[in-house]
C-alpha positions in Angstrom: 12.3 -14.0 -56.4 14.7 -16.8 -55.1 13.1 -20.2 -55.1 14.4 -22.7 -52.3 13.2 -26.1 -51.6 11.2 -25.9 -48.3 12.4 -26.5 -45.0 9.1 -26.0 -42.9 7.3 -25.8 -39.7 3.9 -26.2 -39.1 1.8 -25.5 -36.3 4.1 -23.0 -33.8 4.5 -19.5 -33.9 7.3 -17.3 -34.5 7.9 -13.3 -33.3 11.4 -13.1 -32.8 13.1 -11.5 -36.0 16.2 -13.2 -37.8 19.1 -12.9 -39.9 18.3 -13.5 -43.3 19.4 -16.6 -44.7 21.5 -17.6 -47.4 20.3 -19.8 -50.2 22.7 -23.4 -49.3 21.5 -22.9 -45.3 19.1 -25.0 -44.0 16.2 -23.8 -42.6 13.2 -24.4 -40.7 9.3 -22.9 -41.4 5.9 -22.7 -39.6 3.3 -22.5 -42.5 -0.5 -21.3 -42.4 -3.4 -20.4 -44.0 -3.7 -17.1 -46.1 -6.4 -15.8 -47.4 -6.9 -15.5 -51.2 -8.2 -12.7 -52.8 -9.9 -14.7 -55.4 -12.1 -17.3 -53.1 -11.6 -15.9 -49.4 -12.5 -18.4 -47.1 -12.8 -17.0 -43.3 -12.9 -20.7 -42.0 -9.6 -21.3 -43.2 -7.8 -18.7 -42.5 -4.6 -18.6 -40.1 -4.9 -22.6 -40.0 -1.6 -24.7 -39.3 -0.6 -27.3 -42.0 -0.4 -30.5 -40.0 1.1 -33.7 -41.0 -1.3 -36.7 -40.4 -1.0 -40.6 -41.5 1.1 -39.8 -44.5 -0.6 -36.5 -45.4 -1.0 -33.0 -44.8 -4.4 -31.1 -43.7 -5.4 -27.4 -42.8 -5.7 -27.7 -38.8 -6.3 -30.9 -36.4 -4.1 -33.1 -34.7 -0.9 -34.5 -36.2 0.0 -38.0 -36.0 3.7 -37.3 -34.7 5.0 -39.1 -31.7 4.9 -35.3 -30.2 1.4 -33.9 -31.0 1.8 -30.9 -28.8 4.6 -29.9 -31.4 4.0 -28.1 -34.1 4.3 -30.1 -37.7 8.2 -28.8 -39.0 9.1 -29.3 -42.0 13.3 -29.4 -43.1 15.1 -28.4 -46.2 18.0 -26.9 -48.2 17.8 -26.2 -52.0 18.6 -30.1 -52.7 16.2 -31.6 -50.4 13.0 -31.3 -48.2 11.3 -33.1 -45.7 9.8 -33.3 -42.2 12.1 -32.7 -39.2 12.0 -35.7 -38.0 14.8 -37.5 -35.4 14.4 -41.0 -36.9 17.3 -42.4 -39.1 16.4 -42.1 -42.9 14.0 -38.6 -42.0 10.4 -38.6 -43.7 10.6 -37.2 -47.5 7.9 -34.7 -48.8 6.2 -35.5 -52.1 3.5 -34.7 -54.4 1.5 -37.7 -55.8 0.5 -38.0 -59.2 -3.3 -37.7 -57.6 -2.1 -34.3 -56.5 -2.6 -34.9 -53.0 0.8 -34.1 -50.7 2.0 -36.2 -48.6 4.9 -37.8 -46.7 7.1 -40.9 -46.2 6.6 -43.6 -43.8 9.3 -43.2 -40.7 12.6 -45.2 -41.8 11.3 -45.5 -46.0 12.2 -43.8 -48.9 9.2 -45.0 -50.5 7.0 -43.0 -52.8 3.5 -43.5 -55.3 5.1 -43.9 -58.7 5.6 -41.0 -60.7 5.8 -38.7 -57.6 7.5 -35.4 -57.3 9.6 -34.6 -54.4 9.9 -31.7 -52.8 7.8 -28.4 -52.7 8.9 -25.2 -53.2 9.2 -21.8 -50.7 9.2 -18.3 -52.9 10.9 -15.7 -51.4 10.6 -12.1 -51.6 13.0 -10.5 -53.1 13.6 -8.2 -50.4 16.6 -10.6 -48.5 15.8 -9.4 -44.8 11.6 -10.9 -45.6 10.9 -13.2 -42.3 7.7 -14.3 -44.7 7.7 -16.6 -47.9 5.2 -18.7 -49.4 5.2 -22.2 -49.7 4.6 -23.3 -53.4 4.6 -26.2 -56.1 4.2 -26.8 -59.5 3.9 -30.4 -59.6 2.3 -31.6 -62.4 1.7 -28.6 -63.9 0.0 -27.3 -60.4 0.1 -22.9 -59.8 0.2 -23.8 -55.8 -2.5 -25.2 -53.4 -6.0 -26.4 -52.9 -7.6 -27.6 -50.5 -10.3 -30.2 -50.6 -13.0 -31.8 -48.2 -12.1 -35.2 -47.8 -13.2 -37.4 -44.5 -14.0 -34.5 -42.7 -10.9 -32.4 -43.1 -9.5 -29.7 -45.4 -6.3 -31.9 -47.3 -3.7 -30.2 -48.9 -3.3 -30.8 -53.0 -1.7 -29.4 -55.7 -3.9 -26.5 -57.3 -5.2 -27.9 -60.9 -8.4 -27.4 -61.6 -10.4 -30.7 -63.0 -7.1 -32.2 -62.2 -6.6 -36.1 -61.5 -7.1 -35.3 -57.3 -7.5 -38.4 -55.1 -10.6 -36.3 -54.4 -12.0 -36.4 -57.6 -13.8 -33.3 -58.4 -11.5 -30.2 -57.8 -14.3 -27.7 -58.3 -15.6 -28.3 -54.9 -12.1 -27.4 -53.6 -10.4 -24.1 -52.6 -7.4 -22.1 -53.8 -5.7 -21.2 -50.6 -1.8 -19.9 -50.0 0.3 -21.0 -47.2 2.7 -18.6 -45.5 5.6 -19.8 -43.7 7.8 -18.1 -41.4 11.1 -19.2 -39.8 11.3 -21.4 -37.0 14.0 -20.1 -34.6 14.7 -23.7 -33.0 16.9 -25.0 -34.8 18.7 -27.6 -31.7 16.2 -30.6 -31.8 14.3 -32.4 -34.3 10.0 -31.3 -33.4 9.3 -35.0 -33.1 10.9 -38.5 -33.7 8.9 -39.2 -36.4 4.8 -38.6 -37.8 
């Protein structure tokens, strides 16, 4: 497997097949739901990851200054981040609570003791148009996601972990697919 820091879109759909990419190109992805054989979970299944006020949730509305867009997120091996038109970009993170979030438009900024970037896995077979979107943050084997106000928010998997939620068990394992994102002119939105 090849591991490449993600570049990914969230919320669109893509049919169109591609070249396969080399591993110093950047790239752009639309991630979802999959389900898990170990806890499937119907009511998540084929949801968009959206960005929203500084995080990321299974399904609902972004906060992006284009919310008929679908959330895109940007990367090459050496970086990652939301594809974004404002100067500075918006960098992806996980927080030492687990929970994944984003920079505020034109900052730099992250919770202390953050860890940038997550992680796409590719198959080994160099023509795949699906990869999985990963991280092992803090010691984390991928993603949860946990009730919190209403919505399903992306974390890092840990069970009995420190989460900004505060009791993992109630969460669910879940993986994300991603696909590429053919649209590679335009930034998806000035900023989320």
């Amino acid at each position: 497997m090849q591991l490449f820091s993600v570049l990914i879109l969230l919320g669109g759909t893509v049919a169109t097949p591609i070249k396969a990419r080399q591993a110093s190109e950047s790239f752009k992805l639309y991630c979802r739901v999959l389900p898990n054989l170990i806890a499937p979970n119907d009511f998540l299944q084929n949801l968009p990851l959206v960005a929203d006020g500084g995080k990321f949730y299974l399904g609902g509305g972004t906060s992006s200054t284009n919310p008929d867009n679908p959330t895109v997120l940007v990367g090459s091996p050496d970086a990652c981040g939301l594809d974004v038109g404002v100067p500075g970009g918006q960098r992806i993170y996980v927080a030492p609570d687990l929970s994944v979030g984003y920079t505020s438009p034109h900052s730099a900024a992250t919770p202390d003791g953050s860890i940038d970037c997550l992680t796409v896995d590719r198959d080994a077979d160099p023509g795949s148009q699906s990869l999985s979107l990963w991280t092992t943050a803090f010691g984390a084997n991928g993603f949860m996601a946990c009730p919190v106000n209403g919505r399903w928010e992306l974390f890092a998997q840990q069970w009995n972990g420190p989460s900004a939620y505060g009791n993992s068990m109630r969460c669910i394992w879940m993986d994300l697919t991603c696909q590429y994102y053919l649209d590679m002119s335009d930034p998806s939105a000035w900023n989320y």
